[in-house]
Structure formats: C-alpha cells, structure tokens
C-alpha positions in Angstrom: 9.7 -8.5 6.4 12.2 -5.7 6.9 10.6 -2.8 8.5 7.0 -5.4 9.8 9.8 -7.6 11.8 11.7 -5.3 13.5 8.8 -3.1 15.0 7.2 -6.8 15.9 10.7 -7.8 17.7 10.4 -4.4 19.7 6.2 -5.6 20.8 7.9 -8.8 21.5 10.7 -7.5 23.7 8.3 -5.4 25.1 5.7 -8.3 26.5 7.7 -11.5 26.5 10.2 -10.8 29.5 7.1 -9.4 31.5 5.6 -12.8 33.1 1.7 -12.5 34.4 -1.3 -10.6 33.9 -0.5 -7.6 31.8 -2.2 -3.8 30.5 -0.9 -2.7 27.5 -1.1 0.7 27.4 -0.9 3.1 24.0 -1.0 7.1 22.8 -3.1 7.4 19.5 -0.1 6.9 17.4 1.3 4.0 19.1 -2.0 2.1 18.7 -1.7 2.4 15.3 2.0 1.1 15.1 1.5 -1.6 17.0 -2.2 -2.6 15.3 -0.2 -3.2 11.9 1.8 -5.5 13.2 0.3 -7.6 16.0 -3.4 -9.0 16.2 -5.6 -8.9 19.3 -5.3 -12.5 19.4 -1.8 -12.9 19.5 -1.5 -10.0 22.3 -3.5 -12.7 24.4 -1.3 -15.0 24.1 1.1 -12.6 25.5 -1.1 -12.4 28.4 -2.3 -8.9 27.3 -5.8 -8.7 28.8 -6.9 -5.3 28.2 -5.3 -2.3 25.7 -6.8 1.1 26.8 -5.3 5.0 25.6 -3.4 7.0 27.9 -5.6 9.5 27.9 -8.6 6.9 28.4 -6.9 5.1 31.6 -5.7 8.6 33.0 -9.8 9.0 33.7 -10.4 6.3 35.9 -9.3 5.0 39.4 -10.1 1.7 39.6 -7.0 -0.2 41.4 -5.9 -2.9 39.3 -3.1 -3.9 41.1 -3.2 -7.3 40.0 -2.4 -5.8 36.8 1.2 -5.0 35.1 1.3 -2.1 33.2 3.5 -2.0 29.9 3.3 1.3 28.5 4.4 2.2 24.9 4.2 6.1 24.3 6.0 8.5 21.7 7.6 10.8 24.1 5.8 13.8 24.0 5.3 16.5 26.2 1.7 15.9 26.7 2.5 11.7 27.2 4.9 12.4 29.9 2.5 15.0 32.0 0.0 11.7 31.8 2.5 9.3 33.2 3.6 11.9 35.7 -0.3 11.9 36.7 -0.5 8.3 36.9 2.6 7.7 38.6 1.6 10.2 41.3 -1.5 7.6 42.1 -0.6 4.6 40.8 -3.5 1.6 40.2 -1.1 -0.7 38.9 1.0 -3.4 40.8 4.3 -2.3 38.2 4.7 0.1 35.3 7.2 -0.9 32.4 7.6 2.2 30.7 8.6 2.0 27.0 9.0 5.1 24.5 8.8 5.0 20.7 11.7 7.4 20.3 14.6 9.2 22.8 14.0 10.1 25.7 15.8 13.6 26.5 17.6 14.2 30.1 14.8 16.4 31.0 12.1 13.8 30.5 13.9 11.1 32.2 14.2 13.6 35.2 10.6 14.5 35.4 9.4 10.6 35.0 11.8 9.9 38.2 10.9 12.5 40.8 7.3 11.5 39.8 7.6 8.0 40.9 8.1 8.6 44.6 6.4 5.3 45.4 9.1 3.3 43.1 6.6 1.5 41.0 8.6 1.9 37.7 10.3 -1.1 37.3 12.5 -0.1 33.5 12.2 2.5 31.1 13.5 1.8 27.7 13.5 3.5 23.9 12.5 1.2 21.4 12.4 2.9 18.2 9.5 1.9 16.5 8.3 5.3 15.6 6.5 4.7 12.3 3.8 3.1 11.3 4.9 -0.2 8.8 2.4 -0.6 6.7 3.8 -3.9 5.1 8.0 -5.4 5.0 9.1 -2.1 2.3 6.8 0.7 2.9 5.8 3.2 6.5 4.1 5.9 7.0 3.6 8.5 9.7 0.2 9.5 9.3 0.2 13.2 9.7 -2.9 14.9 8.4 -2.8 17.5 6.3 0.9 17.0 5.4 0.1 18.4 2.0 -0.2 22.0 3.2 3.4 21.8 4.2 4.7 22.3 0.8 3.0 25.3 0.2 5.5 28.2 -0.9 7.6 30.1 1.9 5.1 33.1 1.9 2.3 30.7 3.2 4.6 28.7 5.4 1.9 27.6 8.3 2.5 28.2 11.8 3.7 24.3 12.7 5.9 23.8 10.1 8.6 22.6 12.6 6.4 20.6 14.4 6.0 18.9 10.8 9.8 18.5 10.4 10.4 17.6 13.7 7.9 14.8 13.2 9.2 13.5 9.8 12.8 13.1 11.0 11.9 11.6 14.5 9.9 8.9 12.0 12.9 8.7 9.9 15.8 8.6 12.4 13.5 5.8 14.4 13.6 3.9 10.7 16.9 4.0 10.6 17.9 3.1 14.4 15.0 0.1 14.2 17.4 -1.1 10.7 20.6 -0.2 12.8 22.1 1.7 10.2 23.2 5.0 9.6 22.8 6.7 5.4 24.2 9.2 3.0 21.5 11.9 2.9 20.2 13.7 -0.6 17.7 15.8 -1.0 16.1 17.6 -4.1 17.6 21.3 -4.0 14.9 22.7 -5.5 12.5 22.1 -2.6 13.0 24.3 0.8 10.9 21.6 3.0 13.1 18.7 1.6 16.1 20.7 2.4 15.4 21.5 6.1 14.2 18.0 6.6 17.0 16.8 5.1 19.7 19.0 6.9 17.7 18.5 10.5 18.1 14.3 9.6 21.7 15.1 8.9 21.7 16.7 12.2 20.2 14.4 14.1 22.6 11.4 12.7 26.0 12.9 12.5 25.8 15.4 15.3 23.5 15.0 17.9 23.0 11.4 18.3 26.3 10.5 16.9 27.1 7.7 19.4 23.8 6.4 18.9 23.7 5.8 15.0 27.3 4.5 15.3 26.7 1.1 13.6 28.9 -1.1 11.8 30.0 0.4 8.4 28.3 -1.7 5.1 29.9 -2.3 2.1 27.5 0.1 0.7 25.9 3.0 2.9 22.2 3.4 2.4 20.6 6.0 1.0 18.4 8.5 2.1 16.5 9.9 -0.7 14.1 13.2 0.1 12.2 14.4 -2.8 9.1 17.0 -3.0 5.7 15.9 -3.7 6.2 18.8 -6.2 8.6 17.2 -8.3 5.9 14.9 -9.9 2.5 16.6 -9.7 0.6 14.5 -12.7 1.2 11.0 -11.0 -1.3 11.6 -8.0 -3.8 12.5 -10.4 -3.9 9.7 -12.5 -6.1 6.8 -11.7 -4.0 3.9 -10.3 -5.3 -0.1 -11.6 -3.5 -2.5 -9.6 -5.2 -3.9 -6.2 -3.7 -2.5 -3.2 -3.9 1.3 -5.2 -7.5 0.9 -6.3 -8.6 0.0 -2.8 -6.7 2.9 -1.2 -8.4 5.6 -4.0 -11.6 4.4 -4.8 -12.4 2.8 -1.3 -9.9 4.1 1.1 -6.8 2.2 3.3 -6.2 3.4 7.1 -3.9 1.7 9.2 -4.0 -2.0 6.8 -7.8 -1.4 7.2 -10.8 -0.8 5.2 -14.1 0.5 6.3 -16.9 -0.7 4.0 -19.5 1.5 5.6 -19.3 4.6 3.4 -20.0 2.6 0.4 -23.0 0.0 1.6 -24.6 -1.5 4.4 -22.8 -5.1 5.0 -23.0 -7.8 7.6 -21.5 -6.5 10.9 -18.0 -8.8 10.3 -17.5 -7.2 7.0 -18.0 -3.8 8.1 -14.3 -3.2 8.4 -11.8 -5.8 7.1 -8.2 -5.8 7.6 -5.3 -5.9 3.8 -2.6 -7.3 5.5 0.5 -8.9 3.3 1.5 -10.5 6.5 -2.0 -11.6 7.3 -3.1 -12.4 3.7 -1.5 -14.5 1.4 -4.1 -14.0 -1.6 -3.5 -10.0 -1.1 0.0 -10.4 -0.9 0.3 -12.3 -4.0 -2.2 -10.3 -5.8 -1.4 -6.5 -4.1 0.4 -5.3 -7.3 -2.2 -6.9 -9.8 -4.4 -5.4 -11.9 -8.3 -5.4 -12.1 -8.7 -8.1 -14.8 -6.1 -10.7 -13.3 -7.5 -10.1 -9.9 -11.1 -10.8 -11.0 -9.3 -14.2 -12.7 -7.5 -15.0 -9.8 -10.5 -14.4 -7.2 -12.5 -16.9 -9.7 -9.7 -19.3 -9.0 -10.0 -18.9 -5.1 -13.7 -19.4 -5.2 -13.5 -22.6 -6.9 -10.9 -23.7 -4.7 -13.2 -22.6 -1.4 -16.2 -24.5 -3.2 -14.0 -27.7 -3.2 -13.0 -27.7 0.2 -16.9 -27.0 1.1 -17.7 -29.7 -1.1 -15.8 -32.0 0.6 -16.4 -30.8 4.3 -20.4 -31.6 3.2 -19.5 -35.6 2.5 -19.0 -36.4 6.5 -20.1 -40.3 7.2 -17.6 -41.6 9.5 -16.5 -40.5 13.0 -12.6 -40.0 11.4 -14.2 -37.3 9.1 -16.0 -35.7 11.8 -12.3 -35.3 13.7 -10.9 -34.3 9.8 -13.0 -31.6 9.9 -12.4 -30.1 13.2 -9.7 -30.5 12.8 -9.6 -27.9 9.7 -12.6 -25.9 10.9 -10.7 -23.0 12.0 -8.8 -23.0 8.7 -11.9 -23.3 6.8 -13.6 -20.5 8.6 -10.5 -18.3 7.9 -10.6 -19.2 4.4 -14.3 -18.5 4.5 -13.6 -14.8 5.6 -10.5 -14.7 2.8 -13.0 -15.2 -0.1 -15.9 -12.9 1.3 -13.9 -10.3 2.2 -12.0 -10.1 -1.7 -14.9 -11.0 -3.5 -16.6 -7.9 -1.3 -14.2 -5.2 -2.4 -13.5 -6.3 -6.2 -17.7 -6.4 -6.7 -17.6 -2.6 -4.7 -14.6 -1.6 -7.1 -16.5 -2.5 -10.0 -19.5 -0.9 -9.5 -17.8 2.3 -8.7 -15.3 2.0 -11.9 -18.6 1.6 -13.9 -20.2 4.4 -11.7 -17.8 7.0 -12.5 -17.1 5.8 -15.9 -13.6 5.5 -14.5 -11.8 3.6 -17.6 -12.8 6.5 -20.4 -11.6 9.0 -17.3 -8.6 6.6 -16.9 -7.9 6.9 -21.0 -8.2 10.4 -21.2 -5.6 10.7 -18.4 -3.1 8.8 -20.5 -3.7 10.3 -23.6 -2.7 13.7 -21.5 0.3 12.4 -19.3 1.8 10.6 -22.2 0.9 11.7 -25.4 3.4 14.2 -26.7 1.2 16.2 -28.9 -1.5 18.9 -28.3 -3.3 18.1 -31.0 -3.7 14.3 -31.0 -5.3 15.0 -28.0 -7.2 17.4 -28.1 -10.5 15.5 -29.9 -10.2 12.5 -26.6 -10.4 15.4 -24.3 -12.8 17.2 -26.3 -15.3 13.7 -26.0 -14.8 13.0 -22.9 -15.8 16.7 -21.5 -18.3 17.7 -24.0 -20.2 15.1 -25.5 -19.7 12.2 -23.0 -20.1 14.1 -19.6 -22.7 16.8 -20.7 -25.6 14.1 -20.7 -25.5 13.4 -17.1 -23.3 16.2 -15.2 -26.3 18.6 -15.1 -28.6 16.4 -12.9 -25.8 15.7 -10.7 -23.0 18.9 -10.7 -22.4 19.4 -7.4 -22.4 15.9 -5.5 -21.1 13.5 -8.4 -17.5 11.7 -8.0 -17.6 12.2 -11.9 -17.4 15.8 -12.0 -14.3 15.5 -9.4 -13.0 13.3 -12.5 -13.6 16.1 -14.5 -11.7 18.2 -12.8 -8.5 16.0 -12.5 -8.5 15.9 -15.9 -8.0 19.7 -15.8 -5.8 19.7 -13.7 -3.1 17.4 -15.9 -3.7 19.7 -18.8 -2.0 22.8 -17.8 0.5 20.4 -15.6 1.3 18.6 -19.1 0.7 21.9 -21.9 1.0 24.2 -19.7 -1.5 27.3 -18.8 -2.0 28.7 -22.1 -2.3 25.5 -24.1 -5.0 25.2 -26.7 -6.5 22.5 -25.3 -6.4 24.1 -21.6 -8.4 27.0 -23.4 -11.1 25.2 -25.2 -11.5 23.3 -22.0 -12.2 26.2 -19.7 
C-alpha cells in the first residue's frame, strides 16, 4: 500500500485535525486523486458533508458560515485566481487551504493580500500530486499524452506544459515516498531526455533542501523510457483481468462505466475495481480469462451458501445473526454481481470480435522468428476468415480495428518491405 497509503495519510491529515462541520473542496484533478483513495462514506465519517469543484462553489453565494472549508487544489494559476475570488467574499466560517504540490513565493503573496478579512486559518503543500491507481502503480491522466512523442518537427505547441506536468507528478511521487533517486533516461528519446533533465533539476537544484532526505543503502531509481522503445506490446491483446477490463471495457479513475456496452440496473451502471476495496479483484487482477471464470464459479457457490443459510431463520438469535451480517451480505451481494457482470460482458465481446484467432495471429507475428511460418496464419486470418463478414460491417466493426493492429505489427516486426506486409496490403 505504498503509493495508496501515503496519498490517504495526506486526506487524513487534511480532515482529522479540522473538528466540526466540514466542505471539502476539489479542482478536477484533485477529485480524482482523492476518489481513488477515499470512499464517500468514509469522508462522512470525517464530517465531510458536501464535496463541490472550485469552479462549481465559485458560482454561488449562499453563506455557509456554519461550514469549514478544506480546500485541496493543484496550484495553478487558474486555482489561485478562484481562491483569490472566494477569499475576497468569503461564505465560509474558515478556509484550510491545502495544495497538491509547491507553492511558489508569488502565489503565497497573492493568496495573503487576498484574505483581507483573515479567514485563512493554514495553508499547507501536501504532495499528493498523482493519481494512485492501486499500492505500485499512478497515473496522471493527461489526454492526449501520445501526441507528445511525435518527432521534433511536429513538436505541439504545449509541450512544456506536458513536461512541466509529468515532473510536477513525479517529483510529488517522490516527496510523498520521502526520497530522493538516481535519474536515467533512454538517450534515444528527446521527450525522455528533457523530462528527465527538468526532474534532475527540480531534485538537485531547485528544491534541493526539500528532497534532502535521509540517504538509503540503495538510492532509487528513476527510470524514463519512450513509449517508442516498445511499439508491438500496446498492440497486442492483453488476457489477464485488470488489462482485459481496461481494453475491451475501459478503466477511469478505479472505475468502470457499463453503459457503453448495455443497459443494466442503475447500481451497476458504474462499478468501482478497487484492490484496496476488493479482495476477489485483488487476488484475481493479474489472472487470466479461464482461471477467473473458475474462480468466479468458486465465489458464486460460496454466495449461494451464505444465502442458503440466511433463508433457514426460525429463532429470534438467527434473526440478530443475520443483522448482524446483513451489511456484509449485501456487500458480498454487490462483489458477485458486479464480476460475474463484466466476465459475461468480456466474453461476449471476445467471441464478438473473434478476439482469440486475433489474439493468435498477434503472437505468431510478435514472436515467431520467421516470415514464412507465418505468413499462411496471417494469410487465414485476413483473407479467408475475415472476408465472410467484413463487408456487411467495414466501417463500424471493432473487428476490422483488429484487422488493422495486425497490420500494424507486421511492418513493426518484418519491417516495411516484408513479404508478408506486401501480400497483406
């Protein structure tokens, strides 16, 4: 629970030393932050009563001076215009400012000649600037981050908004794990050096003081590399759980919305894949299909025992018995739908898109060493296989798009000029 733990010890800091009635307030990247890690019920029993956006709040004036306002913003620009607004006019009774990342002077400055009716009560950096996804793995959810490894003559116009972003994400990683790493970087790739060298920066120069934590036996690395480096494995269809959700169904924020796919009772709609949450998904994340559908069987007969036995109530002590475990029943209810749900939807779109011949073929390219050998499985699988349906549905069907990833790993793998790239074009 490395990286889950610490960003959950800066929400705690943040709400447990604040006693009363409380607003918590978030940007739309703080919201997502602290969503992974904290559930609406357990922000009530913090005495959170209401989580609103910055932007959202800054459009009303209700008074809420009953309220306290906790506030938990990535320090932009635009955030600290808002609070200057809001501070101007206050509505609540205090404001606890706290900011994802540092602070510059400037900031600080602007933030204290704004609060001329000395409602701030602290302002604090906790650095909880990525989004941890589960205890090994963040993210920083920046759209369209592929574009930024285009070559140097199509560099786009925020490119150092990009960098500025991935080493804010990183140096708050590394503050939140209070230590400070080596830095490589792939030499090959111009984004991964300038990240790389602005991190470096940031660590060693800048913020020296700051990242001045007790020396390790062994430093941690820091290991940048370029999407570019490994083009085939993004390609390739992925068969353990956690992957096959995210491709075939699709993973925001520890969520998954089921709407796209079917219509489904409202509390399935959008169910939360959690490994803090979810002990059958954290014990099962990494498996593939076939074991999972085994090990779902397994959970099912263990549900239908406990209903079994919650059905055979006579006496007044079973009654208590199962009140007792109602609420662990009901969760335990909502485990089971909620897997059973999304292996029956990932089935029907495996079969749908003929995804283990796709899945074979892929291999066969990646790993095979021959041209040849290969050429008759890729041969099938365009010609004879996919000509019978393509036709009726060219434009719309997900199995042309597989189609097309397999021609994308041929030239990848062969190379442009490969016999098997030209008898497949």
């Amino acid at each position: 629970m490395v990286l889950v733990s610490a960003v959950r010890d800066y929400v705690n800091r943040m709400l447990q030393d604040i006693s009363g009635m409380k607003v918590l307030i978030l940007d739309s990247q703080t919201v997502s932050i602290v969503s992974v890690v904290y559930s609406q019920s357990e922000l009530l029993q913090k005495e959170v009563f209401l989580v609103e956006l910055i932007d959202s709040i800054s459009k009303s004036k209700e008074s809420m001076s009953h309220l306290k306002a906790v506030y938990f913003l990535r320090p932009t620009s635009e955030n600290i215009q808002y609070m200057r607004r809001q501070l101007s006019n206050p509505r609540f009774g205090e404001y606890h400012l706290f900011f994802s990342n540092m602070l510059k002077d400037t900031q600080i400055h602007l933030l204290a000649d704004s609060d001329e009716q000395e409602v701030v009560q602290q302002v604090q950096e906790f650095y909880a600037d990525f989004i941890a996804i589960d205890p090994y793995h963040f993210t920083l959810n920046m759209p369209s981050n592929h574009c930024y490894i285009l070559p140097a003559v199509l560099d786009p116009s925020n490119l150092q908004n990009f960098c500025d972003r991935a080493v804010d994400g990183i140096g708050a990683v590394f503050l939140a794990l209070k230590r400070r790493p080596i830095i490589r970087y792939s030499r090959t790739s111009d984004i991964a050096k300038r990240i790389a060298h602005e991190a470096a920066k940031l660590m060693y120069q800048q913020e020296s003081g700051l990242f001045d934590f007790r020396r390790m036996e062994m430093s941690p690395l820091l290991l940048i590399v370029d999407r570019r480096d490994d083009p085939v494995t993004p390609l390739l269809n992925q068969w353990s759980y956690q992957a096959m959700v995210h491709e075939l169904i699709g993973i925001q924020d520890n969520k998954v919305d089921l709407r796209s796919i079917g219509k489904f009772p409202k509390d399935q709609q959008e169910v939360v894949l959690s490994s803090e949450q979810d002990v059958f998904f954290k014990a099962n994340m990494y498996e593939n299909l076939g074991d999972i559908g085994m090990n779902i069987k397994r959970m099912v007969d263990d549900f239908q025992q406990v209903a079994k036995s919650n059905q055979n109530i006579q006496t007044i002590e079973d009654m208590a018995k199962f009140v007792d475990n109602y609420p662990e029943y009901r969760k335990m209810h909502g485990n089971v739908s909620k897997h059973v749900t999304l292996v029956t939807e990932m089935s029907k779109i495996v079969e749908e898109r003929k995804l283990m011949l796709v899945s074979e073929t892929e291999q066969e390219l990646a790993c095979n060493g021959g041209q040849v050998a290969t050429f008759e499985v890729v041969y099938f699988f365009c010609f004879i296989y996919f000509s019978f349906f393509l036709w009726f549905r060219i434009c719309l069907s997900l199995k042309y798009i597989s189609r097309f990833t397999v021609q994308f790993v041929i030239p990848l793998r062969y190379g442009r000029h490969s016999q098997i790239q030209c008898y497949y074009n």
